[in-house]
NUMIMAR-939460 format. One record per residue: residue in three letters; x negated, y, z of N, C-alpha, C in turn. Coordinates in steps of 0.001 Angstrom, whole numbers, plus 500000, padded with zeros to 6 digits. Last residue first. Layout:
REM NUMIMAR-939460
ALAXYZXYZXYZ...
//
This chain:
REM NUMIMAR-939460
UNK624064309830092186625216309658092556625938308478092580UNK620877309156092937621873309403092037623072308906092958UNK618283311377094907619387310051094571620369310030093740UNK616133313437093239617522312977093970617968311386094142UNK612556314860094204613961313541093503614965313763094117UNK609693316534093850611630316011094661612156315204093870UNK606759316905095435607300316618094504609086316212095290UNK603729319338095792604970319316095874606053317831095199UNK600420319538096936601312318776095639602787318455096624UNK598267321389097797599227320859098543599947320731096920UNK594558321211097156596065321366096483596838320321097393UNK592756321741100288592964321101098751594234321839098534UNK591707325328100780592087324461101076592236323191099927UNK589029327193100683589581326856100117590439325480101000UNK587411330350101683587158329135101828588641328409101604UNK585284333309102384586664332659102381586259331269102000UNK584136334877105678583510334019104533585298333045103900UNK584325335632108121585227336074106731585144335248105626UNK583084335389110230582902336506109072583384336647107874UNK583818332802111166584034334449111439583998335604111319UNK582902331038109454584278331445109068584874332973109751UNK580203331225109894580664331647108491581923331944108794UNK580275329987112452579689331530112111580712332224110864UNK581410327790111882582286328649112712581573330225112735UNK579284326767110383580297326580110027581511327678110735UNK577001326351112365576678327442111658578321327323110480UNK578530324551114011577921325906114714577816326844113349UNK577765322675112602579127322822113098579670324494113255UNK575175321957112147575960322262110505577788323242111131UNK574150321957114745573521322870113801575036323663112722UNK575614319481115378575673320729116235575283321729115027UNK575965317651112249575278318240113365576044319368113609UNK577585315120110294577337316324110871576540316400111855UNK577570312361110555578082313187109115577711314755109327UNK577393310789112539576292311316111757576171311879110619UNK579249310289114267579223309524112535577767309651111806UNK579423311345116006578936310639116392578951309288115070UNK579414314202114754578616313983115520578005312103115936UNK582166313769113920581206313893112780580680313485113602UNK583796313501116476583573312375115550582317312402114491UNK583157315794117521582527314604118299582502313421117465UNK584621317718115860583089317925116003582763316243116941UNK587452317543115468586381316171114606585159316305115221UNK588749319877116770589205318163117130587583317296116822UNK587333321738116047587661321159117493587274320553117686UNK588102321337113178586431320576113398586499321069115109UNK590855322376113334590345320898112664588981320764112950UNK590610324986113688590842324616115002590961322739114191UNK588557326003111887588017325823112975589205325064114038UNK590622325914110000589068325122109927588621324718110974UNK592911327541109974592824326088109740591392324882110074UNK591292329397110502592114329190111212592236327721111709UNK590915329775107121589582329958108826589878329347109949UNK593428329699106323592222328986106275591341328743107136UNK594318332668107216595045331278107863594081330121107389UNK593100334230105243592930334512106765593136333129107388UNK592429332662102064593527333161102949592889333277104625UNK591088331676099898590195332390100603591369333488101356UNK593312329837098733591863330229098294591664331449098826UNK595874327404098326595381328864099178593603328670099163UNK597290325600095873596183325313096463595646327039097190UNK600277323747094964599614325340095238598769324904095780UNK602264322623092335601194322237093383600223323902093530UNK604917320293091934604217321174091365603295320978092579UNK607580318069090137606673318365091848605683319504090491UNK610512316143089786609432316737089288608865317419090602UNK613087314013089323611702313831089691611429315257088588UNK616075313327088503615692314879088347614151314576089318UNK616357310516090809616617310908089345615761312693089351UNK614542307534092008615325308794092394615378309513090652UNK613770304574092056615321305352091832615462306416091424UNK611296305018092669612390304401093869613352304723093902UNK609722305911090418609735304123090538610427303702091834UNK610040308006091093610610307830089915611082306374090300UNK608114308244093015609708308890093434610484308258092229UNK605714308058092357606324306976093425608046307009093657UNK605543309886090296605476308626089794606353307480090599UNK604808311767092137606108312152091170606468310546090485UNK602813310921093759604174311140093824605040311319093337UNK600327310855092951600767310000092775602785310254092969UNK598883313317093901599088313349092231600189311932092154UNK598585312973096540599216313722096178599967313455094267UNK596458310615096750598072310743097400598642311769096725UNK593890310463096800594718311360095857596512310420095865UNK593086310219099425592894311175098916593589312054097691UNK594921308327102011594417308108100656594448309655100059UNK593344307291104973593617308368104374593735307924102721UNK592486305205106781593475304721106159594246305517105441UNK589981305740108984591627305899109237592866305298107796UNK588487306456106676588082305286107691589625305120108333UNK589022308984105664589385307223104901589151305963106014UNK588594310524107352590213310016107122590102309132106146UNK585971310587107667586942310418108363587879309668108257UNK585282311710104871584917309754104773585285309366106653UNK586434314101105142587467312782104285586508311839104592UNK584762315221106837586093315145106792586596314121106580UNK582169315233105202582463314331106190583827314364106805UNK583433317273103356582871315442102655583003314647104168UNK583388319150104956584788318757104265584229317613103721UNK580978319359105373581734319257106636582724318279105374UNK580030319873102637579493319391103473580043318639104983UNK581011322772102733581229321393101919580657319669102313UNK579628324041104148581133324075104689581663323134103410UNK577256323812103257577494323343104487578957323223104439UNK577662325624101105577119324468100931577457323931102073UNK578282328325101934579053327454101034578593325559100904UNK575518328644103342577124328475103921577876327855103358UNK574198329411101068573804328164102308575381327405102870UNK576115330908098441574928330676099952575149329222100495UNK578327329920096412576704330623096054575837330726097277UNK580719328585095389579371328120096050578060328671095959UNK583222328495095128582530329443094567581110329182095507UNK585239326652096226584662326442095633584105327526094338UNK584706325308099599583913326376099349583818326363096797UNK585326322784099668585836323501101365585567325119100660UNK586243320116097754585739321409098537585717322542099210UNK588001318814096543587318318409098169586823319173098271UNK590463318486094648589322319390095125589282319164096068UNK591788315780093967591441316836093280590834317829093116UNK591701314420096694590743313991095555590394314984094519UNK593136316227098343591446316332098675590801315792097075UNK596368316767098193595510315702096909594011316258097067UNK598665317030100592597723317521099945597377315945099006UNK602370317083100126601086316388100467599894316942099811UNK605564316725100456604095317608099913603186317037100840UNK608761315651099265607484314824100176606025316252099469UNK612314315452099214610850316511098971610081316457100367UNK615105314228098386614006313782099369612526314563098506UNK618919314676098483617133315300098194615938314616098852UNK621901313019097625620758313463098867619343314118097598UNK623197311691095912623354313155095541622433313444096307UNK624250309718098682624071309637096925624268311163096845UNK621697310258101217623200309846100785622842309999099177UNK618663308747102103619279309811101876620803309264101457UNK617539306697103148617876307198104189619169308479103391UNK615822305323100974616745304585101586617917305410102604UNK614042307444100944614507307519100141615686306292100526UNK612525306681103623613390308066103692613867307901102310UNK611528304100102943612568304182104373613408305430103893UNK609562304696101492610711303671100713611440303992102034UNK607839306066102539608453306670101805609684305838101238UNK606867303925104299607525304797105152608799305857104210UNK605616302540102612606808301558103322607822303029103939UNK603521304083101796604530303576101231606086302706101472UNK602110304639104174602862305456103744603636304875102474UNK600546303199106184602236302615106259602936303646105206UNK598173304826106857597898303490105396599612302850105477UNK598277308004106298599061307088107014598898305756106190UNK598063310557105131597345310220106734597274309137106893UNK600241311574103539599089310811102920597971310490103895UNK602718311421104848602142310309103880600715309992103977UNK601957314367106133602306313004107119601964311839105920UNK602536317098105112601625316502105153601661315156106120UNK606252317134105270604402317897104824603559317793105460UNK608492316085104110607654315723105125606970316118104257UNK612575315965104265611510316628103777610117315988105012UNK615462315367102847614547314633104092613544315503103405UNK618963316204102909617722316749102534617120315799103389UNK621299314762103639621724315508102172620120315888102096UNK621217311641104526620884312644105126621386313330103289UNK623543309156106857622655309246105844622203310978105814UNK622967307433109705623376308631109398622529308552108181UNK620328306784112639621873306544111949622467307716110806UNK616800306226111624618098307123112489618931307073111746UNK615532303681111481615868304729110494617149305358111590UNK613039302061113561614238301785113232614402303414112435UNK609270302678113310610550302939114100612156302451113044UNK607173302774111591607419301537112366608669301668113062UNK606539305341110048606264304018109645606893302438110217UNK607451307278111687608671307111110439607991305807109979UNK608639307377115032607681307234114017608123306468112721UNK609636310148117107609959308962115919608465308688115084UNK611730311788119288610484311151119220611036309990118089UNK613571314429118436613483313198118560612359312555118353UNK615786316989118913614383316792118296613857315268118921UNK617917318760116440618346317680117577616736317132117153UNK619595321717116299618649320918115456618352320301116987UNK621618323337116620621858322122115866620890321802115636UNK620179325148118305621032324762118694621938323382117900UNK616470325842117072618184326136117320618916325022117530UNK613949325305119884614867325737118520615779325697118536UNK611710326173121644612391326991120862612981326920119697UNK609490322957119800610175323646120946611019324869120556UNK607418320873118813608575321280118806609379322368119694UNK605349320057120533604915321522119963606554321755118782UNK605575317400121715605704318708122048605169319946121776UNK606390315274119921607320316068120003607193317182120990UNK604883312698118460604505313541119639605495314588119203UNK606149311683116322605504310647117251605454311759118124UNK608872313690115149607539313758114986607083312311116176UNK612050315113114034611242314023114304609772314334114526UNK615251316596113559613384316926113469612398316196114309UNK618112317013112052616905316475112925615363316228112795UNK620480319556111941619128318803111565618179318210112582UNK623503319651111100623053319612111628621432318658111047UNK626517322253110163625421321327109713624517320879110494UNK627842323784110854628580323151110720627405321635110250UNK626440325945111352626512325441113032627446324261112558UNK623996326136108867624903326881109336624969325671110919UNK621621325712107267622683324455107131623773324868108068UNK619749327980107297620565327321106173621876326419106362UNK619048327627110238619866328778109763620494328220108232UNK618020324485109510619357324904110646620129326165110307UNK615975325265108324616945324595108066618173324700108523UNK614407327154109999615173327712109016616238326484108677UNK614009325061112182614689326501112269615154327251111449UNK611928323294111047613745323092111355614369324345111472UNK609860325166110419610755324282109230612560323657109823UNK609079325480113237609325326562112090610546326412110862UNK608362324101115081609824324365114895609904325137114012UNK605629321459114194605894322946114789607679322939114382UNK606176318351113215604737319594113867605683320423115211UNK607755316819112135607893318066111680606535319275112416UNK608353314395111215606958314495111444606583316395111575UNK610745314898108933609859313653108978608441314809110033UNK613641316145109079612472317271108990611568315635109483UNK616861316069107931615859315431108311614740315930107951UNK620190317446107223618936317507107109617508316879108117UNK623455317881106208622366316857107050620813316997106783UNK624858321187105806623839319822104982623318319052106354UNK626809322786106054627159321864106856626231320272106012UNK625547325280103709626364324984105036626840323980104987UNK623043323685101618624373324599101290624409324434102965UNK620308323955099179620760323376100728621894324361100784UNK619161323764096788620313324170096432621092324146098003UNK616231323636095805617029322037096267618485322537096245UNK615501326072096537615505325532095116616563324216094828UNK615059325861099022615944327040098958616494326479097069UNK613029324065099016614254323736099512615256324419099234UNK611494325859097772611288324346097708612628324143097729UNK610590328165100012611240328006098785611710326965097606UNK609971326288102167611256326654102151611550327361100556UNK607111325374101283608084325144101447609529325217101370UNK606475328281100821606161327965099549607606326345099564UNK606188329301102828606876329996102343607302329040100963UNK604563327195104672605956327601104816606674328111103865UNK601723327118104279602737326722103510603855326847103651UNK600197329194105671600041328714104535600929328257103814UNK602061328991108428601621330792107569600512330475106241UNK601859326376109053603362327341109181602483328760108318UNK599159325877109738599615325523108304601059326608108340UNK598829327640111520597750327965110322598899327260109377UNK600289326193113442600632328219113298599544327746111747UNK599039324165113875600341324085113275600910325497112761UNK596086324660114855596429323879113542597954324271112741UNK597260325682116927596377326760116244596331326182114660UNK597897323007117949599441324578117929598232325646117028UNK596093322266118709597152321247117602597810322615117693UNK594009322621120421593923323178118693594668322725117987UNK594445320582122630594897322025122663594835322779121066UNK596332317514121633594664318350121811595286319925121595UNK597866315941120641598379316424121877596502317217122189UNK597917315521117845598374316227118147598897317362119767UNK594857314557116182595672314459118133596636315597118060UNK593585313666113946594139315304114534594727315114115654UNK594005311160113424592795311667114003592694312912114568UNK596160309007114881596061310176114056594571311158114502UNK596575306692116829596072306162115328594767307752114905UNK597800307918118997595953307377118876595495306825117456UNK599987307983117751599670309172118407598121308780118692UNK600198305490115273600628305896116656600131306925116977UNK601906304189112421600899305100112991601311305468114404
//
């Protein structure tokens, strides 16, 4: 995947409004993840595609000044302000050589399931970890709930489903697989890894949603538009709703970890 592959541009001004929304949706849920994984002082840690500095930054406080983390992404500038062991590196995890060094944690949220290289890419970071290493992949699963709205009683609700259908026949055109998520615990099993299990949170009618919405149909309004999946009309009256509060659902982000065996 290249920086023109990704339909979200990370280099478009609504990529930092995107990355603050997800950082205050999933972060917590993240790092408790990891905090679970058992991450001790002086862990190697690899952040796949990391966005924002949020996720390295705690890592780093976890993995102390004896530990060090690297935090990758194709576009690397909304990385920034971070700590002092965390080392930030242009990478692309589908096509790029594997950075030297085996790792005790690799973690990546939301990057797989974007990406038609995501199986090759997930066989790289499970290759990457040391024996005993962690590798925890979250990913949403749209297949499981695609709906943008799912208490559907006005107009609104309907439209803002509506968007989210033309969303995904987006990201399939791109090489999106929808139910990516549910598949993982399965993919982790079948690449070795031992202690496999994953769970799955889905945020329903959170502030940071809205957030999420509007600074994603930014980016897409020219694509729907010129898909014919959408109108000015449906767009417009979409950013009404969300300014009023109107709540509105994300898919299920699906958690899953493995170890490497010893």
């Amino acid at each position: 995947m290249t920086i023109n592959d990704y339909l979200l541009d990370n280099r478009a001004a609504a990529a930092k409004r995107r990355f603050g929304a997800l950082s205050a949706l999933f972060d917590d849920g993240t790092l408790r993840h990891i905090a679970a994984l058992g991450i001790q002082p002086g862990w190697r840690c690899w952040e796949v595609e990391a966005g924002g500095p949020s996720v390295p930054n705690w890592l780093a406080g976890r993995a102390g000044p004896d530990g060090h983390v690297l935090a990758t992404d194709i576009d690397t500038s909304w990385i920034d302000g971070v700590a002092p062991q965390v080392e930030v590196r242009r990478h692309d995890i589908a096509r790029d050589d594997l950075p030297p060094g085996v790792f005790d944690l690799i973690h990546a949220r939301l990057v797989l399931c974007w990406i038609p290289e995501r199986d090759q890419a997930l066989r790289r970071m499970a290759g990457a970890l040391r024996p005993g290493g962690w590798l925890l992949i979250e990913d949403f699963d749209p297949g499981l709930q695609s709906a943008a709205s799912i208490d559907a009683h006005l107009p609104e609700h309907d439209n803002a489903n509506k968007l989210r259908v033309g969303f995904g026949a987006l990201l399939a055109e791109r090489g999106a697989d929808p139910a990516y998520g549910r598949k993982l615990p399965r993919l982790l099993t079948g690449l070795g890894l031992a202690d496999v299990a994953a769970d799955a949170y889905m945020p329903v009618s959170l502030p940071a949603l809205g957030a999420l919405d509007l600074s994603n149909f930014d980016q897409l309004r020219d694509a729907l538009l010129a898909r014919g999946l959408a109108t000015t009309e449906d767009i417009d009256r979409h950013r009404a709703a969300v300014d009023r509060g109107t709540g509105f659902a994300s898919p299920p982000l699906i958690s899953a970890w493995g170890r490497k065996p010893s």
